[in-house]
TIRO-219682 format. One line per field, with one value per residue (C-alpha): x, y, z. Coordinates in pm, 1 decimal. Last residue first. Layout:
xx	[X/...]
yy	[Y/...]
zz	[Z/...]
This chain:
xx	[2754.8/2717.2/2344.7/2329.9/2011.7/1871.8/1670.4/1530.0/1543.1/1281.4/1239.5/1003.0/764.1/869.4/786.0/465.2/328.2/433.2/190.9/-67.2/-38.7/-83.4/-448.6/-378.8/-698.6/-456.8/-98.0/87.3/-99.1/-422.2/-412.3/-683.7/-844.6/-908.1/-1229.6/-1175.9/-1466.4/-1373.2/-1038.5/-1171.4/-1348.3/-1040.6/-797.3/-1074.7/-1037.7/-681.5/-663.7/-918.7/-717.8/-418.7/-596.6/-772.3/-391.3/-285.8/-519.9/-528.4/-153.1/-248.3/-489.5/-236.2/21.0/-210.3/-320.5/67.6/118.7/-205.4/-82.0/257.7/146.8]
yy	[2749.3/2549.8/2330.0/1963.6/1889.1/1499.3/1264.5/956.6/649.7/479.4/71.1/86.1/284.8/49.1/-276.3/-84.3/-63.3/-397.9/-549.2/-260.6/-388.8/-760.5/-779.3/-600.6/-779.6/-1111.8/-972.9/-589.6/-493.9/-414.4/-94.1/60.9/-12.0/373.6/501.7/841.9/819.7/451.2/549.9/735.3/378.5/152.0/392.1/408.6/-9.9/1.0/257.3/8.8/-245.9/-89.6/33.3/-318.2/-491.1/-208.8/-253.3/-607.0/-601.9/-379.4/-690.1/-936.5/-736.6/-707.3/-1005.1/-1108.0/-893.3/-1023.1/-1400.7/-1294.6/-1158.4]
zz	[592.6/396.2/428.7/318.1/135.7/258.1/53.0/204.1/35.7/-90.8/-46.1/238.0/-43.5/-340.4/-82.4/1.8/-363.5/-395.5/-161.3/-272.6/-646.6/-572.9/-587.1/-942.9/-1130.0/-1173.3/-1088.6/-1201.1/-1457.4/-1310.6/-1162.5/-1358.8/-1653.1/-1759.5/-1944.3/-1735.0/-1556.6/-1430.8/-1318.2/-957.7/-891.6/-984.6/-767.3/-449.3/-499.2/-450.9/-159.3/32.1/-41.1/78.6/432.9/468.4/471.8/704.9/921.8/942.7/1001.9/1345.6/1422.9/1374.8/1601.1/1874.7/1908.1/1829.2/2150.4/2378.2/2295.6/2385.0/2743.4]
């Protein structure tokens, strides 16, 4: 039972891992036309920008309107 769960979880982090990667290498591609480096100034060749791309996006707060009525 916990060996299926942390299966579960370690393949679910996979995911996620290959999902920011994959984001980071579609943003070198699309800058390559436009003569831009790229994420890169974050670590060595921006392997740390997706890491910290998801600490800013669990770091947002959400914004709320409050209605009068």
């Amino acid at each position: 039972m916990i060996l299926s769960i942390l299966t579960l979880l370690f393949y679910i982090a996979c995911i996620i891992l290959g999902v920011a990667y994959l984001t980071l290498f579609e943003r070198k591609v699309l800058s390559m036309p436009q003569y831009r480096v790229g994420p890169n100034k974050v670590s060595i060749k921006g392997l740390l920008q997706p890491v910290l791309d998801g600490i800013k996006l669990l770091g947002k707060e959400g914004v709320t309107t409050r209605i009068k009525e």
